[in-house]
Each structure stands twice: as C-alpha cells, then as structure tokens.
N, C-alpha and C positions, 0 to 999 in steps of 0.2 A: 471481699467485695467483688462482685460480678462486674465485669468491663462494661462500657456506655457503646456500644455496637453504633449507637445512632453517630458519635462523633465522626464517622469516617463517611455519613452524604454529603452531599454537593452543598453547594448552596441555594437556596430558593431560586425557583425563576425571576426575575425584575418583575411580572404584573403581579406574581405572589409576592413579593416583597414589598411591592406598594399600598397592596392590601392590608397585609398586614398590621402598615403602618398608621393608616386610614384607621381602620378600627383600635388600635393605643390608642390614637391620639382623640379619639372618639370616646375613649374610656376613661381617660384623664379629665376632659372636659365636663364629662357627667358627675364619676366617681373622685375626679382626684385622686390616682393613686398611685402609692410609694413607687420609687424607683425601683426597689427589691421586687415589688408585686408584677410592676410593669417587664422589667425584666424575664420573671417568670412567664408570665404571658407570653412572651416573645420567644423566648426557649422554646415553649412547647408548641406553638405555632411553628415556629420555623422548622424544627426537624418531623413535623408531619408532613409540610409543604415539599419537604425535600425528598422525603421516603414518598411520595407522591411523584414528583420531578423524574426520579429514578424508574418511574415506570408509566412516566410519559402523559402523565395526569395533572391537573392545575385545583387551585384550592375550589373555584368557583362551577366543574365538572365534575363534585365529588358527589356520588349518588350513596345510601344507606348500604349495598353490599361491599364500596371501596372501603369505607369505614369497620367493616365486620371483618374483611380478611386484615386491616392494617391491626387490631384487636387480638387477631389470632396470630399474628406477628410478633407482637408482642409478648404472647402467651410464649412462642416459641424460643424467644429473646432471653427468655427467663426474666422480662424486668417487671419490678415490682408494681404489686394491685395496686398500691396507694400513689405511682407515680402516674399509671394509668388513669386511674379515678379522676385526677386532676387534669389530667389531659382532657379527658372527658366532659370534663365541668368547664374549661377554657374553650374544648370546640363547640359546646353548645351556646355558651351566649356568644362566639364569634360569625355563629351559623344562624342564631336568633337576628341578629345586627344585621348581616345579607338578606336576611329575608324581609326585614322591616325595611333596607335599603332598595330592596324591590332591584336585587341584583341577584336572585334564586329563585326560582320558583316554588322549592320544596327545602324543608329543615331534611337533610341526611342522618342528623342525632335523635328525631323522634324514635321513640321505643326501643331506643340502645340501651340495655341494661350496664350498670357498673358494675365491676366484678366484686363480688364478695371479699370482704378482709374483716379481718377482727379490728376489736378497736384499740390500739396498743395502752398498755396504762403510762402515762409520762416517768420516766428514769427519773427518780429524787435523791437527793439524800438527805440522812439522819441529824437533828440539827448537834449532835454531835460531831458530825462528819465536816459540819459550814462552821462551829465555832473552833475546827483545825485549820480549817482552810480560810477565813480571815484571817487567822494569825499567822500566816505564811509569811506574806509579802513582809520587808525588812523598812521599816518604816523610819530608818535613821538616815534613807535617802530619798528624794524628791519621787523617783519615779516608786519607789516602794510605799510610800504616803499616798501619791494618786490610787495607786492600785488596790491601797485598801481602800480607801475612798469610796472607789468603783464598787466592789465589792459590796462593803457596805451596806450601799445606797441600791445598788440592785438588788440585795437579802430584802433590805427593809422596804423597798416599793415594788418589789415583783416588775419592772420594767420590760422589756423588750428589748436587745442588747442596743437595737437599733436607737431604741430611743433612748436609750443613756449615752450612746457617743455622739448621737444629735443634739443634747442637752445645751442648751446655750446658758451664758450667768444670769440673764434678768429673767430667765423662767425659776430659778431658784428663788423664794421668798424665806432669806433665813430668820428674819421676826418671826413670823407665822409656821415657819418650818412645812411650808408644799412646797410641792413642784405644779407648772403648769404643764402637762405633757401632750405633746402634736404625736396622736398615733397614728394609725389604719386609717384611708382614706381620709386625712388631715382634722381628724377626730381630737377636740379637747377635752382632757380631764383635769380632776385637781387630785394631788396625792399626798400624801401625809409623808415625813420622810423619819420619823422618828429619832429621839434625841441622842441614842448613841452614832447613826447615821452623819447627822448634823453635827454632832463634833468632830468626827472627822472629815467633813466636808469644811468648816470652819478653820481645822489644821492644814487643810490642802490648798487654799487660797489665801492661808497666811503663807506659809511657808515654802508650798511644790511648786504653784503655781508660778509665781514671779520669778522662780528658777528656771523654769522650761521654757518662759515668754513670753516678750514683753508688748508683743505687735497688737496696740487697742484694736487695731481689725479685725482681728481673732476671736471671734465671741461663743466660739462654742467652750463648754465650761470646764473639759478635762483636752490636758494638749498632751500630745507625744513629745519625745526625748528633743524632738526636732520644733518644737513652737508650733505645730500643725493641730489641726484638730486626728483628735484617735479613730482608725476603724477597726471596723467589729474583727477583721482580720486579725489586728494588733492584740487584741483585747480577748479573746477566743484561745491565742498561744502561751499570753501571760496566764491566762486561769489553767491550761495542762500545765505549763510550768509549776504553777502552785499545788495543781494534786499532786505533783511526783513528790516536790517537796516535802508536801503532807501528811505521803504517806497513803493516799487514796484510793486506790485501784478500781473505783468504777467510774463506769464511762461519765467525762465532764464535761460541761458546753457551758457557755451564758446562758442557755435557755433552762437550763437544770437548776441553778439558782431560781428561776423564775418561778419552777413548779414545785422546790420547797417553800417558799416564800405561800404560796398560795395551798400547799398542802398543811405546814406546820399552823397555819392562821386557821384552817378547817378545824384540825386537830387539837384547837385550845378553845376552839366553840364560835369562831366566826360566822358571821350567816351568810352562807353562800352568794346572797347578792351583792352584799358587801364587796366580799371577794371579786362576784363580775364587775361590778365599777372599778375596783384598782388596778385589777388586769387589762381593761379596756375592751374586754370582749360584749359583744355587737347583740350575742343570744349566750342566754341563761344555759341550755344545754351545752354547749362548749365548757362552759366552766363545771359542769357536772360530773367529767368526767375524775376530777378531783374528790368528787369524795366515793370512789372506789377506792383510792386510797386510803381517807383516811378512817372509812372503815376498814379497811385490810389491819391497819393500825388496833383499832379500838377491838378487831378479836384477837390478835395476839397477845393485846395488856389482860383480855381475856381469860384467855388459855394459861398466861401465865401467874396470873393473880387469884384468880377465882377457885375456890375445893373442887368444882365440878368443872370446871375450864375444860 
C-alpha cells in the first residue's frame, strides 16, 4: 500500500475550517447524514484546504486551474482514481453550496472531468467458504455465540457492518423474524432475518447476552467483552481472526459478507429489486453491479456442465 503523503499538511486555516464546518452541518440538516459519511466529507475537505494552505490559497479563492494542478498532484501522488473521484464528488456539491450561498461567484468544479477507473467487481466468497467461516467462532463461550450471531445475521440480511453494530433489541422483531434497519441518510427498511439466523440470535439473548451485560441503558443489541456496545473496529478483527481459523486466504471485511449475501441471492434466482431493498441501496444500478457476478457464476457451471461449454 502506497503511503497517504497528504497526512504530513498542516492544518486548515481557521476561516477554512469554519467553512467547512458550515457546510456539515448544512448537510446534516438537509440529508441527515451518518457520522461515517460526515466524517468522510471532512477528510476530504480538509486535506484539500490544507494542500491549498501550503500554497498560500483559501478554499473560497480557489479558481478551476487551482483545481487542475491539485488533480495532477495527485496523479503525481500516485493516489488512487477512486479516492480522487470522491473527492471530486465532495468538492462539487461543497462548491454548489458556496455558490448558492452567494459566497463564489463562480463553481471552480464545472467541467472537471473525473478520471477514468474501472468498476472493480465486489471481492465474495463461495458459499462454501461462509459455511467454513460460521462455524468458526467456538460457541461454548458467550463471546463465541455473539459472534456467530453476528455472522449469521450479517450472511442472512446483507447489512452494513454499520448497521448491525448500530442494531438496537427493540428493532429486532423475533415473532415476525425482521429487523427495522436505520441506514444511509437515516433511511428505514424492514429485513427478513431468516430462521437459522434467528436461532441463533435467540441463543445469544438467552444465553451471551446477559453474560457480557447487564446495564438496561445499553440497548444496542450485540455488547463487547466489556458490557459496551461493539464497533465495526472490534468486529472487522474478530472476522480475520475467523478466516485464519478457517482456513481462508482471501481478502475478508464485514463488507464481503454483505456482497455474498447479495450475490448467492442473485445466484438462486432473486429479482434484483428485491436485492436493492435488502441492501438499502438508494438506485437500482449500484446493485447491478452484482450480477456481473453472478453471471461470471452461471458460465462457469457452464463451461463445466455443458458437452459444448
């Protein structure tokens, strides 16, 4: 992995910093959005303002060629199109907002092209690979039950890792066996959690749960070792733990769960829409990218099934 060159600017000026802030909190007020998203925004904000600072510029003096040489900075950086792209996508509605705020005269992002990138296919695995890796975790201890738990319930609702450590108990409806889930810009859906899921969601609040803790304040629905609610940090090191276990050796995340859960669903005949509601995705082509997949799938059983494959 290529070093992050940008960690070693300064820090933003104070009136960029205030700006910046101004527009969050601008953005939350309309869109409502996660702290993850908000966060990202801020990142890429602030170390443009700052590689800007460095050369004695301010965010609201930035003309369309400061913008094409920090571009080709980038290029020179070696860092990647796709963190570029987003930068991109971040300075133009931050540059749309100045301008509506009648604090620019001119957008500096008009007719900036994004730089070209492929569109990577999502890393999955084989649902041979996921019925190794739930039976990892050792389930004859509290923290080994939560984690199949997790697991589980992430296979069976394609979640967001976010939103399964956000999960509180009373969004759990275990009659009905949904979840009510708060995504993307405080977006609800209903999710089906399926009944091997649910059993051991059932064994984890009989028996994990009231072992890790007891504090009724506590209402998010899976706790740490510590009575706390889990983060994706925590949750992220327990599942490489599980691949080594496994046996695994390709690249693992929470998020890898997410896109077999949506790829193996494609692959036994679900209708793509379908899919976009469980996923929580906003447009139909985000989830498209899934069945690249799982045709890549359907000519291999192809190739190896078929006299003429």
């Amino acid at each position: 992995m290529k070093p992050d060159r940008r960690r070693r600017a300064k820090q933003p000026a104070e009136p960029d910093q205030a700006l910046i802030a101004q527009y969050l909190d601008h953005l939350w007020l309309e869109r409502g959005l996660s702290d993850n998203t908000r966060s990202s925004y801020q990142r890429d904000l602030s170390h443009f303002a700052c590689w800007l600072n460095e050369r004695g510029l301010a965010l609201l003096e930035v003309v369309r060629a400061d913008l094409q040489r920090h571009l080709h900075w980038r290029i020179e950086q070696q860092l990647r199109p796709t963190s570029t792209s987003r930068l991109l996508s971040t300075l133009r509605g931050f540059y749309r907002y100045l301008l509506r705020e009648q604090l620019i005269a001119t957008d500096p992002t008009l007719n900036i092209d994004s730089p070209k990138r492929g569109r990577p296919l999502p890393k999955t695995l084989t649902e041979a690979d996921v019925e190794t890796l739930l039976a990892a975790p050792d389930t004859a201890t509290a923290l080994g039950l939560r984690d199949r738990s997790m697991l589980e319930l992430l296979y069976a609702s394609g979640l967001r890792v976010s939103e399964l450590v956000g999960l509180r108990l009373e969004e759990l409806n275990r009659r009905m066996g949904v979840l009510r889930v708060v995504g993307k810009g405080d977006k609800e859906r209903m999710v089906p959690v399926g009944d091997e899921a649910l059993s051991w969601l059932t064994r984890y609040l009989r028996e994990a749960r009231p072992e890790l803790g007891d504090d009724p304040r506590i209402e998010e629905l899976f706790l740490s070792r510590r009575g706390q609610a889990m983060t994706r940090q925590t949750f992220w090191h327990r599942i490489k733990r599980y691949a080594v276990e496994a046996g695994i050796d390709k690249p693992l995340s929470p998020h890898v769960l997410r896109h077999a859960f949506a790829t193996h669903l494609l692959n036994h005949g679900a209708d793509l829409r379908v899919v976009q509601m469980l996923l929580g995705h906003s447009s139909l082509s985000t989830t498209q990218i899934y069945t690249h997949i799982a045709t890549a799938r359907l000519q291999a059983l192809h190739r190896e099934h078929h006299p003429r494959g």
